[in-house]
VMD Tcl script that draws the C-alpha trace (Angstrom):
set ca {
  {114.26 35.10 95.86}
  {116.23 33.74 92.97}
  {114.48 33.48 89.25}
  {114.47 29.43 89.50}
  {112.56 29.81 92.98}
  {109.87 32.39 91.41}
  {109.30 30.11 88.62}
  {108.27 27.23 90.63}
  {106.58 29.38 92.44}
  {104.50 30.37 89.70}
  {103.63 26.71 88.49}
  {102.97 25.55 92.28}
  {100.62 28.39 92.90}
  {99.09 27.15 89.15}
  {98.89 23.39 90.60}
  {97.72 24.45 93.90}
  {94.45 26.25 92.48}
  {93.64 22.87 90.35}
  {94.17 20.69 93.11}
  {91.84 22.77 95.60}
  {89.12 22.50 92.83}
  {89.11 18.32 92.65}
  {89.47 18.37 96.53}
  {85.96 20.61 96.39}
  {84.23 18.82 93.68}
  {85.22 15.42 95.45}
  {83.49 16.66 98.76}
  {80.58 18.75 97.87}
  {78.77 21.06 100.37}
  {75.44 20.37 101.82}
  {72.24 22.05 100.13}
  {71.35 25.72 101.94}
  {67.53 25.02 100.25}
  {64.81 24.90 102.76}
  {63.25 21.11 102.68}
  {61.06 19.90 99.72}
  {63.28 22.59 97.19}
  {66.20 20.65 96.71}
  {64.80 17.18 96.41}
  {61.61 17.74 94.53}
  {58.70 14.89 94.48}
  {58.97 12.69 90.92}
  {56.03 14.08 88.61}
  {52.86 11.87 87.97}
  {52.89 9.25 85.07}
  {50.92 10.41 82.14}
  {48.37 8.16 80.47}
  {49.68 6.61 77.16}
  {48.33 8.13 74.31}
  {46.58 6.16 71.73}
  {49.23 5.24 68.78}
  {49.34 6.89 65.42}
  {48.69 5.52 62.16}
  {52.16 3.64 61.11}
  {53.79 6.48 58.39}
  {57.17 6.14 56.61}
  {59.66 7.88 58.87}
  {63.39 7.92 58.89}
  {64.99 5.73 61.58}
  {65.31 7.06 65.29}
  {67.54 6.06 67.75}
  {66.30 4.66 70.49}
  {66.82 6.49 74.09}
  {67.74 4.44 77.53}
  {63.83 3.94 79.65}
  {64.56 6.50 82.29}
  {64.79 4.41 85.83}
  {62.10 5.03 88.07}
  {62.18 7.66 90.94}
  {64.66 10.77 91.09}
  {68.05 9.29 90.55}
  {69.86 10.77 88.52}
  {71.02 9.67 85.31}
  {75.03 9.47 85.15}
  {77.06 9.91 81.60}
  {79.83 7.03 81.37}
  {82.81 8.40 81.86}
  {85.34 8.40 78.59}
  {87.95 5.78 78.78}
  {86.01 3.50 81.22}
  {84.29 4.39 84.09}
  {86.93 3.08 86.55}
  {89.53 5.12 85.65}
  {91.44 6.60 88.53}
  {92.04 10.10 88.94}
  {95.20 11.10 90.18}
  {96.16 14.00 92.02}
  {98.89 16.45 89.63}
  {102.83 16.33 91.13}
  {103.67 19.19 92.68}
  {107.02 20.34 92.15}
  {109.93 19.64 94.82}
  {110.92 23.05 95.19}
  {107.62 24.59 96.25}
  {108.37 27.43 98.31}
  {107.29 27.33 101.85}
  {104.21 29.74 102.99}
  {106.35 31.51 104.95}
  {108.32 32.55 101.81}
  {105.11 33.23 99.61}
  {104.40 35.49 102.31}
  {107.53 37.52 101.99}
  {106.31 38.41 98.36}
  {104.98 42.02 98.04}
  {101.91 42.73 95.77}
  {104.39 43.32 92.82}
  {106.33 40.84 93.15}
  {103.37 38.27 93.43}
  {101.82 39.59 90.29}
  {105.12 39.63 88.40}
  {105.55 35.92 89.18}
  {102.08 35.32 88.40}
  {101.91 36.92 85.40}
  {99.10 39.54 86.41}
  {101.27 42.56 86.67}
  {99.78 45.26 83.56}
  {102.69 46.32 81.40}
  {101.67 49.83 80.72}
  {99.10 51.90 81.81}
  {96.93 53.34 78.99}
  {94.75 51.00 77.16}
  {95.79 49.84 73.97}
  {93.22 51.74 71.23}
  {94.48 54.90 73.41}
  {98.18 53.92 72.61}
  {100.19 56.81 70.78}
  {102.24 56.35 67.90}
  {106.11 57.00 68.10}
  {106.23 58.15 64.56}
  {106.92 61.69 65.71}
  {107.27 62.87 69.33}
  {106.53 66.26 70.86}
  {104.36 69.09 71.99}
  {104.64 72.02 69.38}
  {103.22 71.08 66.00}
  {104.62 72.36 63.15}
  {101.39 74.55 62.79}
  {101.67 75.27 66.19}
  {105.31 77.50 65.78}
  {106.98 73.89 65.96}
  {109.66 73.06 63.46}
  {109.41 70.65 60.42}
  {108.34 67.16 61.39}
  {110.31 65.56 59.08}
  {113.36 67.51 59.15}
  {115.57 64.98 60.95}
  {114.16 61.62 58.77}
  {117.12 61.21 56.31}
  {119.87 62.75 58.57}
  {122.91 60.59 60.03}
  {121.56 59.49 64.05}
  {125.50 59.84 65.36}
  {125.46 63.35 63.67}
  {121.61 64.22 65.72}
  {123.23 61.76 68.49}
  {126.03 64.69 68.99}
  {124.33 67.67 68.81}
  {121.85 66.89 71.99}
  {124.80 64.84 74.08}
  {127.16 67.03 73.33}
  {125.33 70.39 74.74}
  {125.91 70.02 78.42}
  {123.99 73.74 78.60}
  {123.08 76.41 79.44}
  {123.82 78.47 76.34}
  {124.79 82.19 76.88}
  {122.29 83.35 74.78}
  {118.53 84.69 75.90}
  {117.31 83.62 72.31}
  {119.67 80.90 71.58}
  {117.85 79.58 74.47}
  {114.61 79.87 73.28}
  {115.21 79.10 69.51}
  {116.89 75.69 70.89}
  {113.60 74.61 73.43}
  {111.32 75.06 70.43}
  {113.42 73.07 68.63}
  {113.58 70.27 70.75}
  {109.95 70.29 71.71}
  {108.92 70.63 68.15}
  {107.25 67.36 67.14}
  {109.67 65.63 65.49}
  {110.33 62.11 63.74}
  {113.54 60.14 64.92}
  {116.33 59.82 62.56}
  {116.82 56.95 60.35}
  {118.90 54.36 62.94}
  {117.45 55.76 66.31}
  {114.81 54.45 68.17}
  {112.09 57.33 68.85}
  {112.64 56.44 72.58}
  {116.07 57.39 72.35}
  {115.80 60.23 70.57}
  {112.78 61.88 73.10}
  {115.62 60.94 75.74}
  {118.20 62.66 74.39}
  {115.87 66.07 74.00}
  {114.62 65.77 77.69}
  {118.11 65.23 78.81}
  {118.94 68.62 77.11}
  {116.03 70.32 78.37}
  {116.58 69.44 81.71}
  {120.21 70.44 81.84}
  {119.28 74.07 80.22}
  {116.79 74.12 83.22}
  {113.52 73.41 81.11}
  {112.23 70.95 83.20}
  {108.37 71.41 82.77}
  {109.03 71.22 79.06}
  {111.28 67.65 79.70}
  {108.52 66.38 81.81}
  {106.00 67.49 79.21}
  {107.87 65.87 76.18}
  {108.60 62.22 78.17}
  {104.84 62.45 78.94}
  {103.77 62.28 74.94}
  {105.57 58.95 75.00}
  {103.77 55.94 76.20}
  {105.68 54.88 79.57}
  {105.84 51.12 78.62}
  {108.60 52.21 75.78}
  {110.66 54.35 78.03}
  {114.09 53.01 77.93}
  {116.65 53.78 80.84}
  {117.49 57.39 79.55}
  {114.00 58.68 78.86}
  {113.15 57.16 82.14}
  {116.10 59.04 83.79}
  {115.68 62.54 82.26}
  {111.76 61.96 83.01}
  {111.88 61.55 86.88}
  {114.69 64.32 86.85}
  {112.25 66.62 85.44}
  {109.15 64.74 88.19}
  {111.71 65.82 90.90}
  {112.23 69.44 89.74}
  {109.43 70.16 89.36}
  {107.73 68.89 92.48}
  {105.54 66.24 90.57}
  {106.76 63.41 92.55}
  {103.96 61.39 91.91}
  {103.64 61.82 88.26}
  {106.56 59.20 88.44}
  {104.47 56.44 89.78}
  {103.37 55.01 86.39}
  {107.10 54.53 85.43}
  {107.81 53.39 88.89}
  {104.82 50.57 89.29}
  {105.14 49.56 86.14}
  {108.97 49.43 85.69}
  {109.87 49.25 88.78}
  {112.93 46.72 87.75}
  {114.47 49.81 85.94}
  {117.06 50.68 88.88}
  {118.07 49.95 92.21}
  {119.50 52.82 94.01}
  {117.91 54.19 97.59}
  {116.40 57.14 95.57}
  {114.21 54.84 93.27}
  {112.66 52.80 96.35}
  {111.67 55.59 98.08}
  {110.16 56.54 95.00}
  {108.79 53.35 94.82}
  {107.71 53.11 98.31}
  {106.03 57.13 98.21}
  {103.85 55.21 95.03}
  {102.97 52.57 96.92}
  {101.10 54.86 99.48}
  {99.43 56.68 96.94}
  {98.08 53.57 95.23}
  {96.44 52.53 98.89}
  {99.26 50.40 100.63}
  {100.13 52.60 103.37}
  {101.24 49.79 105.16}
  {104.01 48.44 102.67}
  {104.57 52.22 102.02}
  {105.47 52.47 105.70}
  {107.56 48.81 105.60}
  {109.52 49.76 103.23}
  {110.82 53.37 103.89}
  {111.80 52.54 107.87}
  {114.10 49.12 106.22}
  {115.22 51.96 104.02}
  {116.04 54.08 107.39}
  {117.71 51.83 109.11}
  {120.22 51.64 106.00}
  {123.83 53.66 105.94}
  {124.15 54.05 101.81}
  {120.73 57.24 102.22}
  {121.07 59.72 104.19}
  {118.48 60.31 107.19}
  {116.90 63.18 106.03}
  {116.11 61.98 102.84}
  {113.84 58.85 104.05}
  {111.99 61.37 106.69}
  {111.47 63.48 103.93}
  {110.30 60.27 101.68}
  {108.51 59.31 104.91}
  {106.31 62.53 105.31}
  {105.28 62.56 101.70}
  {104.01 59.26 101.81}
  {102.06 59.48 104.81}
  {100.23 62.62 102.97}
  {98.19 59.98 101.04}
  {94.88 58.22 102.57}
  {96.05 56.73 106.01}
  {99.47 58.19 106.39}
  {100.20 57.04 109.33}
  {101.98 59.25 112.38}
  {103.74 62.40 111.87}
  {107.06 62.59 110.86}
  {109.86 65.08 112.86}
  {112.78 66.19 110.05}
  {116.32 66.58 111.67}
  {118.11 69.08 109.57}
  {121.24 68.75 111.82}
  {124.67 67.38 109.91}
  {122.97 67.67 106.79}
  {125.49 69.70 104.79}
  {124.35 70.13 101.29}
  {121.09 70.35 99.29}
  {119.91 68.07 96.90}
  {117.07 67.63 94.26}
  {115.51 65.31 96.09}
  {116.18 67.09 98.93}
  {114.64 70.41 97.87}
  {111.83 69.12 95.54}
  {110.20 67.17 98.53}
  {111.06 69.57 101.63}
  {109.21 72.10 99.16}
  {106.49 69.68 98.39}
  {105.67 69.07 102.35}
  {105.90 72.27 103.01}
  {109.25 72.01 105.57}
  {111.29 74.79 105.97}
  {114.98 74.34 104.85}
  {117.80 75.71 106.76}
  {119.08 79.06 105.46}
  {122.47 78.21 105.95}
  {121.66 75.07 103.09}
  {119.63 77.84 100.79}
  {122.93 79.96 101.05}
  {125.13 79.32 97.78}
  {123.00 76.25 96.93}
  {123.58 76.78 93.23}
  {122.18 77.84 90.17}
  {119.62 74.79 89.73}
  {117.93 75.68 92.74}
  {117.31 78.93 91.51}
  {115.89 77.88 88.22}
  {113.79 75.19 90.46}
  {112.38 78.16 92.83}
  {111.52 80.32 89.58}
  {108.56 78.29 89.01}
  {108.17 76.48 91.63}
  {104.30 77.52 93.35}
  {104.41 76.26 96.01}
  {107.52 78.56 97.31}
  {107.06 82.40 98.49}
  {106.91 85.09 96.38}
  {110.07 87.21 97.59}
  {111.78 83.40 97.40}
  {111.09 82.92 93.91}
  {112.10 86.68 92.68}
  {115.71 85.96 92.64}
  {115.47 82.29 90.55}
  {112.60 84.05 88.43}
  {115.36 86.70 87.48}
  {118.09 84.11 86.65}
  {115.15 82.10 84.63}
  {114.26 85.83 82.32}
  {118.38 86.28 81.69}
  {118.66 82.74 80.68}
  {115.56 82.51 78.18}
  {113.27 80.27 80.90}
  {110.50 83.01 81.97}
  {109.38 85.49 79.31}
  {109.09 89.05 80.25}
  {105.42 88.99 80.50}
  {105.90 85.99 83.32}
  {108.41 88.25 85.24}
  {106.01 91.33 85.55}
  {103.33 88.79 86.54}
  {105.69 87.76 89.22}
  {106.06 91.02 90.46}
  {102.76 92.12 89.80}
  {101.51 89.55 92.42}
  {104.48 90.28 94.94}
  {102.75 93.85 94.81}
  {99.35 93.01 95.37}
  {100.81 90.57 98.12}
  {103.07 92.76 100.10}
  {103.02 96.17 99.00}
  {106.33 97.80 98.75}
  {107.97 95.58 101.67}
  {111.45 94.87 101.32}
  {113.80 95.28 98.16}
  {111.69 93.19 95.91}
  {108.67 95.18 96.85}
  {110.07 98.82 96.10}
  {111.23 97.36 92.90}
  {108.11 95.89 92.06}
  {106.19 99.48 93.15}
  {108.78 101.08 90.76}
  {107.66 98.76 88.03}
  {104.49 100.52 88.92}
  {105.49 103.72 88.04}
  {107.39 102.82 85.10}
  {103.92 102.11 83.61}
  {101.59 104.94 85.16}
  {103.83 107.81 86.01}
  {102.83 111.08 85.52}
  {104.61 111.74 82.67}
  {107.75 109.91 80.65}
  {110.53 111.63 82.52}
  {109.22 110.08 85.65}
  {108.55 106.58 84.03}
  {111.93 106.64 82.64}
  {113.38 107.85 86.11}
  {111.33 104.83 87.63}
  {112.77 102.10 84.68}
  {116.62 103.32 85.56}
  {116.02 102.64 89.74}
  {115.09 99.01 88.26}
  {118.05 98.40 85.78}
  {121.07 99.75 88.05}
  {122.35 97.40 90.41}
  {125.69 97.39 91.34}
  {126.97 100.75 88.95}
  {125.82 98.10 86.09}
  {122.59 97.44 84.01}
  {121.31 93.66 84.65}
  {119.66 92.28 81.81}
  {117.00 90.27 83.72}
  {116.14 93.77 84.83}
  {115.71 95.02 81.24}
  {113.97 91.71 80.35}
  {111.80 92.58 83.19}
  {111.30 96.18 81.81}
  {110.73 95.76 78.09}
  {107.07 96.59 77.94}
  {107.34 99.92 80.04}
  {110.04 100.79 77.72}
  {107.83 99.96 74.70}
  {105.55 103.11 76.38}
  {108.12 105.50 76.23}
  {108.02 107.95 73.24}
  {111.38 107.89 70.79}
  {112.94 111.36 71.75}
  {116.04 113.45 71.45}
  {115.68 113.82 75.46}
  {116.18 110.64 76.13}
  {118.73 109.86 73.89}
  {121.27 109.31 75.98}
  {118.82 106.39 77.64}
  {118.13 104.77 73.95}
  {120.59 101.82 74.01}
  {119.45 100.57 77.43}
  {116.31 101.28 76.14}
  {116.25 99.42 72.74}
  {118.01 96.47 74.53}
  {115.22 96.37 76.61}
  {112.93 96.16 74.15}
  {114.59 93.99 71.66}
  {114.74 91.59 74.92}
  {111.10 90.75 74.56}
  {111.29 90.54 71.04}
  {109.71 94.44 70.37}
  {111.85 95.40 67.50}
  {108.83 97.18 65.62}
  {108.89 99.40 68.77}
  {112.61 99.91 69.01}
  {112.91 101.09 65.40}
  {110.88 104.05 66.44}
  {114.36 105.23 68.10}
  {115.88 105.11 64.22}
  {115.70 108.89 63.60}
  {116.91 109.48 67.28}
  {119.73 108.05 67.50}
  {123.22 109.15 65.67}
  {124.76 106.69 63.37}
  {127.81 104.50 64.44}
  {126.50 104.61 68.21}
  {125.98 101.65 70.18}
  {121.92 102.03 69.99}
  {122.82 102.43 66.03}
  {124.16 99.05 66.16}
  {121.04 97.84 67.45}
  {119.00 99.14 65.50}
  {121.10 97.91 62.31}
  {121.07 94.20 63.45}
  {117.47 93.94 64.45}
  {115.85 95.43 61.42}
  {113.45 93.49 59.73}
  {114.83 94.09 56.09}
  {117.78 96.52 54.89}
  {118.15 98.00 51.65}
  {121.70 98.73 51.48}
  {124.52 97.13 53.33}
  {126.54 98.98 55.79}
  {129.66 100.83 55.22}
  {133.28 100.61 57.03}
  {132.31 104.41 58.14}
  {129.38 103.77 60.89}
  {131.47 100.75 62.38}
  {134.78 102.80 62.51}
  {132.60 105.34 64.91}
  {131.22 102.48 66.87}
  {134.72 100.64 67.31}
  {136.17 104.60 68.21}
  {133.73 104.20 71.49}
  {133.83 100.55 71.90}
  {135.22 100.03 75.70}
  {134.24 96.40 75.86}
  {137.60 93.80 76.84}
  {139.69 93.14 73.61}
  {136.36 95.36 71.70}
  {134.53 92.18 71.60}
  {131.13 94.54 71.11}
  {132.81 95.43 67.79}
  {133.85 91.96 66.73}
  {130.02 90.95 67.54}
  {129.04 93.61 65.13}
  {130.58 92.99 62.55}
  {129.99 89.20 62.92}
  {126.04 89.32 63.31}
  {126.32 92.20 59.85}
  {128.58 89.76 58.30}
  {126.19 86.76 59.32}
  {123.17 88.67 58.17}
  {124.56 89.81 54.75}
  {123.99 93.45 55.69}
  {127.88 94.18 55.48}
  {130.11 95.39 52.76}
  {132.34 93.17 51.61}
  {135.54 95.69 52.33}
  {134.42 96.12 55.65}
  {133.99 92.96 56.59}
  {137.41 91.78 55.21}
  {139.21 95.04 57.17}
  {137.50 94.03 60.24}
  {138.32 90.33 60.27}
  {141.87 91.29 59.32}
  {142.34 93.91 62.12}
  {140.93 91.88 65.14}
  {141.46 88.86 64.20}
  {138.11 87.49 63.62}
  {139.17 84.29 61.47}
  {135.45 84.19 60.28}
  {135.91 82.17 57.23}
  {138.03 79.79 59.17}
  {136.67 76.44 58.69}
  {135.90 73.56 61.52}
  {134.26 70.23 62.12}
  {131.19 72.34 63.46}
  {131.15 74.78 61.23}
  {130.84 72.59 58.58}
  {128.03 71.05 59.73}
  {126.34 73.69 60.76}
  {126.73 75.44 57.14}
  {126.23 71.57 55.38}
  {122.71 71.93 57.23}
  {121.89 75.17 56.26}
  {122.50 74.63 53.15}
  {119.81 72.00 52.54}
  {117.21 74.35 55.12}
  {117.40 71.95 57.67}
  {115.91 74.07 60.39}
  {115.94 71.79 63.49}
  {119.55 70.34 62.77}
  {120.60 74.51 62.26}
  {118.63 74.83 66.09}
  {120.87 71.95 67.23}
  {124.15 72.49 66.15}
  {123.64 76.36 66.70}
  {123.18 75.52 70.45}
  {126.06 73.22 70.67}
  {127.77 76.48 69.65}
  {126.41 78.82 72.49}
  {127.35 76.74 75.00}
  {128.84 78.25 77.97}
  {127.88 80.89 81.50}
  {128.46 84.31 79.93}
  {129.45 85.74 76.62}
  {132.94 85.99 77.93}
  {132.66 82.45 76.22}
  {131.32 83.40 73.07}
  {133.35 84.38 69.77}
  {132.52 86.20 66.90}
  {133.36 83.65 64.70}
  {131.39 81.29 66.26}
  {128.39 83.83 66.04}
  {129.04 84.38 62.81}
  {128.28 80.97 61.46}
  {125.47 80.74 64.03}
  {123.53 84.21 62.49}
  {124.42 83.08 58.74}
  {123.23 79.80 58.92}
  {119.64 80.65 60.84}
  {119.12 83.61 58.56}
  {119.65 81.07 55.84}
  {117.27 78.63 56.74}
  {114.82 80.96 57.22}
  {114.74 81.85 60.87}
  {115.78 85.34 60.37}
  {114.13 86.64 63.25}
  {116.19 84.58 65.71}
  {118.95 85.32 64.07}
  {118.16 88.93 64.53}
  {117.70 88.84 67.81}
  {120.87 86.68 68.67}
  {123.51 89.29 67.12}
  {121.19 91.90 68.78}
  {121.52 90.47 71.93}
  {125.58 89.80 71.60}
  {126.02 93.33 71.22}
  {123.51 94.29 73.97}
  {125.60 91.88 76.12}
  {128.94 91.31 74.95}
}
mol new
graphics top color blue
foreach p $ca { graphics top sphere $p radius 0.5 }
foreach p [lrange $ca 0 end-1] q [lrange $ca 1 end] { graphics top cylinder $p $q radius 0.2 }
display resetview
C-alpha cells in the first residue's frame, strides 16, 4: 500500500469514527429502565411562601417560568436553531474494506498513529552521555578519555580491527576497553560509537558482551549499525527473542527474509500465532530463503502460547551452516547433521563455547578455542571440565582429560600431579596453550624445584596464562639465567631494579630454535618496550635481526601520540588494531614493541607484562 493510500487511510478511518457518533446521537437507543424509572412522575407544587419584607438588593436576572409537566427544557442552539448539520466529506480515495483488511496490527497502528516508539517509559529513559557496562570503579577505563579526541581517528581504530587479535591478553585488555563506560567523541553520535564497539566485539567472538553493551542503549536510538551488530550478537547467542523490541518497534529497519522471520518469530511471542503462522508459510513458499531456514523459523515460533502443529526439518541439500542456522537448530533443540558440524568454522566454535544449551563433550572443543583466544578464563575452562566429570566420568577423550585434571590437583604427591599436567598439555608432540590456560591453577600447586626444572617454562607459561605471576616468580631461584623460563620470568616481573644485560639474551638467542629466532626478537622487544633493557643491547639486537624498532609509521605514531597524553582507552584501541591477525606468525617485534611501551606508559603495566610474556611463551 503506497504512503498516499495510508494517509487517506488514516484521515478516513478519523472521519469514519465522527460520522458513526452523529449517526448514534441522531438515533438514540430505547431506555433498558424498568417502567416508572426512566420517566419519573412531575413533583407536587409547593405552597407559596408568604413574601419578605422589601430590602435593598442588587438586581437579579430573571429566569424563564419552567413549562408545566416533564418536558424538557432545550438550550437554543448557537447560530440559530435551524442550522443544518452536515455530514463531513469523506475523502475520494478511501480505501475499500477489503484493503483495510489486508493491514496487519502494525501496520494499522503505524497509519493510525498508535504504534509506541520505544519500549521503556520515559522517566526510565537512560542517558547517552556515556555508554557501557564496566564503570571506571568497576576495572573500566576512564569515562572521559575519548571526549576531546578526533571521531575519524576513534572511527579507525574499531572499523579498522576486523579481529581476532593473536594475543590471549591483547584480547582481554581490548574487551575491557570497549565495554568500559565510555563518552562518545566530540563529532560522533553515542549511537554510533556503541555500534562500532559491538561490531568489534562481535567479530573477536564476544558476543554476550556486544549484546550486553547494545542493551545499555535505549532501542528507540539504535541506528542501522547498532541495530545490526545487536541482533548478530541475539543470534549467537541463542537470544532470539531478545530482538523483538528492536524488531516491533523498528520493524521498518530492513527488509531481507532473515528480518521477517524475525519479525514473524516476535509476532508469536507477543500472542499472534496466527499472523506468526501467515507470515512464515508466504515466506516458504518464496525462492530468495532457503527451506530449512523458515522450518527452523517455523518451529521456534510455534514454541510460544498456541504454536500451532509440529514442524518436520529436512536437512537434505542443505550444504552449509549458518548463524541463523545454528543459533535456532540449537535453540529447538534439532540435531544438525554431522557432516554440516564437520569444518563449520571457527565462529561456530566460539558459539558452542558458551552456548548451554549444547552438550558438554560438544562444547569442550569451542571452550578450548574460546581460553587460547582470551574468551573463557581459566577458571571457566576447569568449570567446564569439572562438570563433564561429574557428568560422564572418564568417558571418551574429553573425560580422561578431565579425570587427569583431577589428578593434577589431588595426586599423591607433585611428581604425579606434574606427570598428570604433561598427559594434558601434549597433543600432537606439541604443548597447546588452551591446555596450559586450562592448567594454570594446578601448576600454581606445584612447589618451585630443581627437579622439575626442566618442566619450569611450560610451567610458568601456564601460570602467567591466568595472570599468576606472584606464583611464577617462585621459580626465580630455580631457573638458570638466559633460559627460556628466565625470559619469563624477566618480562613478567612486577618491578626490576636493574636493566638487563646483552649477556643473559646472548644465552637465550644461543638456544633460540624458533623460525627466523622470532622468540629472541620478542624478547628483546617486550625488554625494550618495558624499559628493562640496556641501551647497548637493545641497539646490538635491533641491528643484528633487523628489528627496525624505532622505525616510525602512521600507527605508531598514534599509538605513541596517545600514550603520551595517558590516553588509556585510545592506547587499548590502537594496540588492538596492532594484534590483529590468527597466530603470532603475524606478529612483529616491532609492532610489539610500540604496543608494550605505550601500555606500560599509560599505566597499564600489567597488561603490558603479560603481552611480551605471552609473545615469548608463544612466538
Amino acid at each position: 500500500m503506497n504512503r498516499a493510500l495510508k494517509k487517506s487511510l488514516a484521515l478516513g478511518a478519523g472521519l469514519l469514527v465522527l460520522s458513526s457518533s452523529l449517526v448514534v446521537a441522531q438515533d438514540a437507543p430505547e431506555s433498558l429502565l424498568p417502567p416508572g424509572f426512566d420517566d419519573p412522575a412531575p413533583a407536587p407544587t409547593p405552597a407559596p411562601a408568604p413574601a419578605p419584607a422589601a430590602t435593598p438588593q442588587a438586581t437579579q436576572p430573571t429566569r424563564p417560568a419552567a413549562p408545566s409537566g416533564s418536558a424538557p427544557v432545550v438550550q437554543p442552539i448557537p447560530g440559530g436553531a435551524s442550522a443544518p448539520v452536515s455530514a463531513p466529506a469523506l475523502p475520494s480515495n478511501l480505501p475499500s474494506l477489503a484493503e483495510l483488511e489486508e493491514l496487519d496490527p502494525d501496520e494499522l497502528d503505524e497509519l493510525l498513529g498508535l504504534k509506541p516508539k520505544f519500549d521503556v517509559p520515559p522517566a526510565a529513559r537512560r542517558s547517552l552521555e556515556s555508554v557501557g557496562i564496566l564503570a571506571a570503579d568497576e576495572g573500566g577505563l576512564p569515562a572521559a578519555s575519548l571526549r576531546n579526541q578526533p571521531a575519524s581517528i576513534v572511527r579507525a581504530a574499531l572499523s579498522g580491527n576486523k579481529g581476532p587479535v593473536v594475543s590471549r591478553w591483547g584480547h582481554i585488555l581490548l574487551r575491557r576497553a570497549l565495554v568500559s563506560r565510555l563518552a562518545a567523541p566530540d563529532g560522533m553520535d553515542p549511537a554510533e560509537f556503541a555500534g562500532l564497539r559491538a561490531g568489534l566485539l562481535n567479530r573477536m567472538g564476544e558476543y554476550g558482551a556486544a549484546k550486553t553493551l547494545a542493551q545499555d542503549v535505549d532501542t528507540d536510538n539504535w541506528n542501522e549499525s547498532l541495530a545490526g551488530a545487536a541482533v548478530q550478537s541475539y543470534i549467537s547467542t541463542g537470544d532470539i527473542v531478545g530482538a523483538c523490541p528492536l524488531a516491533r518497534f523498528q520493524s521498518d529497519l530492513r527488509d531481507d527474509a532473515e528480518w521477517q522471520m524475525l519479525r514473524s518469530i516476535c509476532a508469536a511471542y507477543a500472542g499472534e500465532s496466527s499472523r506468526s503462522r501467515n507470515e512464515l508459510r508466504r515466506l516458504r513458499s518464496r525462492d530468495d530463503r532457503a527451506e530449512i531456514d523458515v522450518l527452523l523459523a517455523q518451529r521456534y515460533a510455534g514454541a510460544a502460547g498456541r504454536g500451532g502443529s509440529a514442524v518436520n526439518l529436512e536437512w537434505e541439500g542443505v550444504d552449509a551452516l549458518s548463524p541463523w542456522r545454528f543459533s535456532l537448530a540449537n535453540a529447538v533443540g534439532a540435531e544438525i547433521p554431522q557432516n554440516l558440524l564437520e569444518g563449520a568454522g571457527a565462529y561456530y566454535q566460539r558459539v558452542a563455547a558458551t552456548a548451554p544449551m549444547l552438550p558438554l563433550a560438544q562444547r569442550i572443543g569451542g571452550a578450548e578455542l574460546a581460553a587460547r583466544e582470551g574468551i573463557l578464563s581459566s577458571a571457566a575452562l576447569i568449570d567446564l571440565y569439572s562438570a563433564l566429570y561429574a557428568e560422564q566420568g572418564r568417558d571418551g577423550e574429553a573425560g580422561l582429560r578431565a579425570a587427569r585434571l583431577r589428578e593434577a590437583y589431588v595426586g599423591a604427591d607433585p611428581a604425579s600431579r606434574l606427570a598428570a599436567i604433561r598427559d594434558i598439555w601434549t597433543t600432537s608432540e606439541q604443548t597447546d596453550y588452551a591446555r596450559q590456560v586450562l592448567t594454570a591453577y594446578a601448576a600454581a600447586r606445584l612447589p618451585a624445584n630443581a627437579d622439575m626444572a626442566d618442566d619450569a617454562s611450560d610451567l610458568i607459561a601456564s601460570m602467567l596464562a591466568a595472570g599468576l605471576d606472584r606464583d611464577a616468580l617462585e621459580w626465580g631461584e630455580v631457573v638458570p639465567v638466559g633460559s627460556h623460563a628466565w625470559a619469563l620470568l624477566a618480562l613478567s616481573q612486577p618491578q626490576r631494579s636493574t636493566p638487563v644485560a646483552s649477556g643473559p639474551v646472548d644465552d637465550f638467542y644461543g638456544d633460540d630454535d624458533s623460525t627466523d629466532q622470532r622468540k629472541t626478537g620478542f624478547l628483546v622487544a617486550g625488554l625494550a618496550g618495558l624499559g628493562r633493557l640496556e641501551t647497548a643491547a637493545r641497539q646490538e639486537y635491533d641491528q643484528d635481526l633487523a628489528l627496525d624498532l624505532d622505525r616510525s609509521t602512521r600507527w605508531s605514531q598514534l599509538i605513541q601520540q596517545a600514550a603520551a597524553v595517558g590516553n588509556q582507552p585510545m592506547v587499548a584501541m590502537l594496540a588492538g588494531v596492532g594484534m590483529q591477525g590468527t597466530g603470532w606468525d603475524k606478529m612483529t617485534a616491532r609492532h610489539l614493541f610500540h604496543i608494550v611501551s605505550a601500555l606500560d606508559r599509560v599505566g597499564l603495566s600489567d597488561e603490558a607484562r603479560m603481552i611480551a610474556a605471552e609473545a615469548v611463551a608463544r612466538g
